[in-house]
N, C-alpha and C positions, 0 to 999 in steps of 0.2 A: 313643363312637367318632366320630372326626372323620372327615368325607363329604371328598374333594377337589373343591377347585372344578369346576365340569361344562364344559366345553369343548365336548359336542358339543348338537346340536339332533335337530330330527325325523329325520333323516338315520341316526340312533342305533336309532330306530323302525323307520325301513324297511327298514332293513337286517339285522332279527331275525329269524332264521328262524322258520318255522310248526312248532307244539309240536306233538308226537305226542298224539292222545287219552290223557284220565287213564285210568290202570289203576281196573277196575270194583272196589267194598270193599262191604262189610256197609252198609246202612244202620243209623241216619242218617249220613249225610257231611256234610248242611250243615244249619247250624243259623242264627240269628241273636242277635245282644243289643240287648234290649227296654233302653233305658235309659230309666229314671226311670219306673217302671208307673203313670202320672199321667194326671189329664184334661187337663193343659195342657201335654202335651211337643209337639213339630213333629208327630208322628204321632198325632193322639190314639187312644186305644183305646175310649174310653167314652160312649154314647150318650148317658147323661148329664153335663154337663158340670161339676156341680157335685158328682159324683159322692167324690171323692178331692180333700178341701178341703187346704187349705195355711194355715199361721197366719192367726190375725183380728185385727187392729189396733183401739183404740180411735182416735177423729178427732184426737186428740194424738199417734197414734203410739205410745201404751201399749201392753203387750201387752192382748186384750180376756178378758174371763171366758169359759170356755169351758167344757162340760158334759162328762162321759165318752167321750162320742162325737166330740169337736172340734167343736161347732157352737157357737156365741154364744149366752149367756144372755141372757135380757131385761133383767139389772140393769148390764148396760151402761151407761156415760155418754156420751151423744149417740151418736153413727152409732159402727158398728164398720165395717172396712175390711177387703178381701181381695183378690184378685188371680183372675179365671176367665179361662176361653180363648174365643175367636172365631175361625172360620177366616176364612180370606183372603177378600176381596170383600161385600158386601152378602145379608144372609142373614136372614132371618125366624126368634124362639127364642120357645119355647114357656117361661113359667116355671108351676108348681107347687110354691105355697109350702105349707111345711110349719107349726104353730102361729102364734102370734101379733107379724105384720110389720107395720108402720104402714104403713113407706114402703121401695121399693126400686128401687135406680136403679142402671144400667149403664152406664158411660163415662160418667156424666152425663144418660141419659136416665132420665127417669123409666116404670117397668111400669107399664102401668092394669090395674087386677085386676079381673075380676066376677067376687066367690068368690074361689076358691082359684086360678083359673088365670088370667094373663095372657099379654100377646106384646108383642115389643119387638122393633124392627128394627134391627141395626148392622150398618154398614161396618167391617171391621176392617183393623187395618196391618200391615204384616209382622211385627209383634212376636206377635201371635196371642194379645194378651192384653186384660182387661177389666178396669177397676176396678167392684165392687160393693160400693155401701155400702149397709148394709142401718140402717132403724132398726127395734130388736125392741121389742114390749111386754110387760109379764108378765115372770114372772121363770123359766120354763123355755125349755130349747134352743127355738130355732128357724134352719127350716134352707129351703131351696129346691132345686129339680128345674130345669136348664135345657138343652134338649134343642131340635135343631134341629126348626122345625116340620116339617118334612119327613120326619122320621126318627121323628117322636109315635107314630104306626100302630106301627111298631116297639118303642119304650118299652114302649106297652100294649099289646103281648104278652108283654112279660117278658125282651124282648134287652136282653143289656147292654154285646153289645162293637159298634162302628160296623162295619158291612158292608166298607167301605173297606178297614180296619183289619186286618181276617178276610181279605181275599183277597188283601194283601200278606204275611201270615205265613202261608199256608196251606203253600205248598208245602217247609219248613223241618222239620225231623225234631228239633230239639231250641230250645227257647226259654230264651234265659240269661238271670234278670231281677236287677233292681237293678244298680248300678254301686256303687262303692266310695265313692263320696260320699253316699250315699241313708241317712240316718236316719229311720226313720220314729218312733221313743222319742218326740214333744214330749208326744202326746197318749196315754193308754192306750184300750188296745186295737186301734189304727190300724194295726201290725206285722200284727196277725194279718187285719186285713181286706186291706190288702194282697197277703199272702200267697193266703188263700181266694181272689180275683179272678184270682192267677196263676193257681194251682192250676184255675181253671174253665176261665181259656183255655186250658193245653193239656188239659185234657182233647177242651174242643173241635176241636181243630186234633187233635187225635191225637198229639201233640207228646210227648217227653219233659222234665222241667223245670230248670235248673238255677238254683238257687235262694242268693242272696248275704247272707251274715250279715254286717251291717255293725258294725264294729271299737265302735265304744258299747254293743251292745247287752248286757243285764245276763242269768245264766244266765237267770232267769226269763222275760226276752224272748224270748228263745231258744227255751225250750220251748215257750211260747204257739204262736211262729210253728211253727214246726216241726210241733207234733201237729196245727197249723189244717192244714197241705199233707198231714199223713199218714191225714186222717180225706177230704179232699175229694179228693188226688189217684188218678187210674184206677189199679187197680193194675196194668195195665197199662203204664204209664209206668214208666221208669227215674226217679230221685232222685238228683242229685247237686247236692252243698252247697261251700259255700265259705266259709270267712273271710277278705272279702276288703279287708284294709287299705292295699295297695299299700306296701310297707314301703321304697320305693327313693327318693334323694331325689329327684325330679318331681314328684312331688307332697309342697309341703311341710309341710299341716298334719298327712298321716299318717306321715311320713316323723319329726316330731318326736314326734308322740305314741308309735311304737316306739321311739325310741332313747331316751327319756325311761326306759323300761322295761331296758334294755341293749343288746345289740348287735341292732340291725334286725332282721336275719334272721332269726337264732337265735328273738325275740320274733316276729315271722311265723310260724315253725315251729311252737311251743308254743302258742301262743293256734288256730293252725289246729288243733292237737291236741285242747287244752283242749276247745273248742267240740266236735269231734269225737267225743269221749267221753259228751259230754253229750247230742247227739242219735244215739248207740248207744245210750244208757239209753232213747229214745221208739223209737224205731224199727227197726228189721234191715233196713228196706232202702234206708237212705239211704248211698250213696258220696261219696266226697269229691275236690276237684278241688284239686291246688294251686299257686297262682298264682305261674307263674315270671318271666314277662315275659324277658325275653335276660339272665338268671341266669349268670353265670360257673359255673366247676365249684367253684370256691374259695364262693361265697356257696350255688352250691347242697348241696354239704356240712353249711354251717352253718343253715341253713333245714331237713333234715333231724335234725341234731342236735337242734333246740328240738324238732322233733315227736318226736321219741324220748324227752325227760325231760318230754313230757306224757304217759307211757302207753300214750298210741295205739296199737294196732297196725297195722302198713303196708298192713295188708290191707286197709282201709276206706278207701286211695285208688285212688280209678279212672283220675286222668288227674293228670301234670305237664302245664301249659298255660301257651303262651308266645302274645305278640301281637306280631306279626310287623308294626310300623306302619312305612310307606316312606314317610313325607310328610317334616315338619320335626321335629327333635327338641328346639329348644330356643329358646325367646324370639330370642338373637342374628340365626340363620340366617332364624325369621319375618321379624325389623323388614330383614332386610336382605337375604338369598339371595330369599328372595320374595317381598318388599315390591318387590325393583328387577326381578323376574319381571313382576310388577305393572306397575311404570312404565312397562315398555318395550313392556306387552301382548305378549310372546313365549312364547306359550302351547307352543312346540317345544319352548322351552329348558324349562318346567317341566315337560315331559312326561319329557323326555331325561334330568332331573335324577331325578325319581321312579325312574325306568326305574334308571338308575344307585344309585341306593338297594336296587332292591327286589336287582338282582347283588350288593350287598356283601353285605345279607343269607341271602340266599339259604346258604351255606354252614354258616349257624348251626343249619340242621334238622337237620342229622344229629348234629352236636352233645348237641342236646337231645334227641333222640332214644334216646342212649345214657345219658342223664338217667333218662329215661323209664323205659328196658327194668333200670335197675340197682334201682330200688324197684318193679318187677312192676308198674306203669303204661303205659295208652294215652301219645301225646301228641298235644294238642288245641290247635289254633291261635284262638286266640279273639278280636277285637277288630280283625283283620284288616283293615285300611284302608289307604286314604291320608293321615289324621291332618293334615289341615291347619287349624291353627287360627287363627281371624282377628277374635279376640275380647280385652280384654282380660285382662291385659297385654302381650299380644301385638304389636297393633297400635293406635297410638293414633287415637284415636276419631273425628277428623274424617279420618282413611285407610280406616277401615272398610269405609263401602260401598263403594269403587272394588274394595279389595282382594277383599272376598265376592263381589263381583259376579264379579271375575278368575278366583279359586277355583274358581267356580261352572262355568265356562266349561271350565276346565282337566278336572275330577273327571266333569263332566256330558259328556263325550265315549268314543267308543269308542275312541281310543285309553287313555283310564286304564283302563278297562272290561279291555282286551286285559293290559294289565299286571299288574295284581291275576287276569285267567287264569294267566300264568305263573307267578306267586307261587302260584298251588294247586297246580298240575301240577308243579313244583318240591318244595313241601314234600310234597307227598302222596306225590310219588317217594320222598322221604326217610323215609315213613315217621308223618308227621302223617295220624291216623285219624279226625279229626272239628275241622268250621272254624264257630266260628257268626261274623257279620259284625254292623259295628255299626249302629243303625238310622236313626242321626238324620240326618237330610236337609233340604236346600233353605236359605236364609238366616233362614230362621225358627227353626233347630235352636238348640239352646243356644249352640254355639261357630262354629257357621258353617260347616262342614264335611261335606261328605256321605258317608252311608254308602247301605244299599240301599232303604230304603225311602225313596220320594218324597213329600214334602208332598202327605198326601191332601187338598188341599180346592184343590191345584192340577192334578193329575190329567192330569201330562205324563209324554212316553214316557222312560225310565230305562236308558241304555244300562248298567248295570254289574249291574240287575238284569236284565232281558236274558240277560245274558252267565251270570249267578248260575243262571238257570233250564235256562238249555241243560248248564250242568255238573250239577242236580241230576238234569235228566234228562226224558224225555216224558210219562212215565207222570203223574210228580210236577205236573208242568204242567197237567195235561187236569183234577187234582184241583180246582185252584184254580178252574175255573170261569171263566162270562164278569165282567167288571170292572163291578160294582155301579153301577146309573144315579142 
């Protein structure tokens, strides 16, 4: 759908009337999406940092030899390489290596070890990342612990999620993890550890889980994960699943790997099935959610069609969920509606412009709504942002930081804050029964765009969560506690 050019500014804003309070519903109402359940996302969750490793490289760039667990074998040739996180600023890390490490170095610094444990000091850059090149000896895994020292007291007790971490997800009623890009298949076993660690955080937060099957994975992956969340999750927690490949073309590695299969949808539909079926053989109480995005009635048709020649029956979906983004929709409008937002530094007009995004959509809740109620479905707004991306291909690369900087400025205000309010009070009117919001934040996030939670290791005030908590409500608030020293 094509936006018209925006002609007005702040003026657009102050002239919005003040919304009536949202009507009271069943909790949970607000949820969030944990994207990338990783030690090196913008938000980390895990006290240890080496906790949820990512490929290891030999010093060529080879893939490295790696044990069942994903960890580097000693028969390595020279260093193996890998990628860990660092928060923002100068910080003291405790490491605790595990078997036999000759040598190991951080950004280039070398750890001194007496025994098994060392410390190393780094400054890190807004990238929030570390190179670690380990050299192993011996020919079994070996692996290392690296955990801020300040947070060690913690570790040996046996926490495993960062306090930070915990008192930004606390007050959210449902936790939606994986994104649609998230493979976890390189290494065996890693899907199900994955999974277990989701499965632990909401138990802790008291959360319900909704849990993302990513479009590679093979039935027996599947099971793996699945019985790992149905043996750990409370059973108190609700369970709702997803296969979610994003079948539209925006995204186009998954967009070709359905049509390869035949027509998008229809291959959405059935594979959402397929999988469906398969975790009704582990389970009885897992529901299923399925991903509409702003679905026509014509595509939403044919997305139920596939799920009806897998089987399935309709019963085992709990929610049609659409994602309501009012930012940019498309490379074009980035390098240019917002790129010259950028240049002009006219933070009204990208306010006014969003503003005017979120009224075109606005109309398509009820829509989908009648989506919803025609297959015995909630409908559940998921992803919920302002979507602006400023990474590439988006933006080329020496515009980068002026523009994230811009972004940052724009999203980081109560005026966006107030706009994404209307967009709830809006769809909720319409009839959307649960919004989880997306998490990555600060220009450390993957794509530079923010959502509600803020760069814990910057630990500044967040006007959109603010505004997220006054709609979940007081009660919910007081739960979260004072903000971790």
């Amino acid at each position: 759908m094509r936006i018209l050019p925006v002609f007005g500014s702040a003026l657009a804003l102050l002239c919005t009337p003040a919304l009536a309070p949202a009507p009271a519903f069943a909790t949970p109402l607000h949820g969030i999406h944990v994207s990338q359940f990783r030690d090196y996302t913008s938000a980390e969750p895990f006290l240890d940092q080496a906790q949820l490793h990512r490929p290891w490289t030999n010093a060529d760039r080879t893939p490295a030899s790696v044990g069942a667990d994903g960890w580097p074998l000693g028969n390595n040739v020279g260093r193996v390489i890998s990628m860990f996180p660092v928060m923002p600023g100068t910080r003291s890390y405790t490491i605790i290596k595990k078997g036999e490490i000759k040598a190991l170095s951080l950004r280039n610094v070398p750890v001194k070890f007496n025994g098994n444990r060392g410390t190393v000091t780094l400054t890190a850059p807004s990238d929030n990342t570390v190179q670690a090149k380990l050299d192993p000896a011996g020919t079994g895994p070996v692996s290392f612990v690296m955990v801020e020292t300040s947070l060690l007291p913690r570790y040996q007790k046996g926490e495993i999620f960062r306090p930070d971490y915990i008192y930004w997800l606390k007050p959210f009623g449902m936790i939606r993890f994986k994104s649609w890009g998230d493979n976890d298949g390189a290494f065996p076993g890693l899907p199900a550890r994955h999974a277990k660690d989701a499965a632990l955080l909401s138990n802790m937060l008291g959360a319900d889980m909704w849990w993302n099957i990513h479009r590679d994975m093979t039935e027996a992956q599947i099971v793996e994960e699945v019985r790992t969340i149905a043996a750990t999750l409370d059973s108190k927690r609700k369970l709702v699943l997803e296969w979610s490949n994003e079948s539209w073309g925006g995204i186009p590695n998954n967009y070709k790997y359905v049509k390869a299969l035949g027509d998008p949808d229809e291959v959405y539909g059935l594979r959402s099935g397929q999988a469906a079926r398969v975790v009704a053989r582990i389970t009885p109480r897992a529901q299923w959610a399925l991903n509409g995005q702003w679905a026509t009635p014509a595509r939403f048709t044919k997305i139920m069609r596939g799920w009806d020649q897998s089987g399935a029956p309709r019963s085992l979906i709990r929610a049609w969920t659409v994602a309501p983004y009012i930012g940019i929709s498309n490379k074009e409008e980035m390098q240019t509606v917002w790129k010259g937002f950028s240049d002009r530094n006219d933070v009204a007009g990208a306010l006014a412009y969003l503003e005017q995004r979120r009224v075109a959509r606005a109309p398509l809740f009820a829509q989908h709504k009648k989506l919803a109620d025609s297959i015995g479905a909630e409908l559940w707004a998921y992803e919920y942002n302002t979507s602006i991306y400023t990474q590439a291909p988006f933006i080329s690369k020496e515009d980068r930081p002026a523009v994230t900087e811009f972004t940052g400025r724009v999203l980081h205000s109560r005026e966006a804050a107030e706009i994404v309010r209307r967009m709830i009070h809006e769809g909720t009117a319409a009839g959307v029964r649960h919004w989880s919001f997306y998490d990555l934040a600060g220009p450390g996030s993957q794509y530079g765009f923010w959502g509600a939670i803020p760069n814990t290791g910057l630990k500044q005030p967040y006007p959109m969560m603010d505004m997220l908590l006054q709609e979940i409500g007081p009660a919910k608030v007081r739960e979260r506690g004072a903000y971790p020293g």
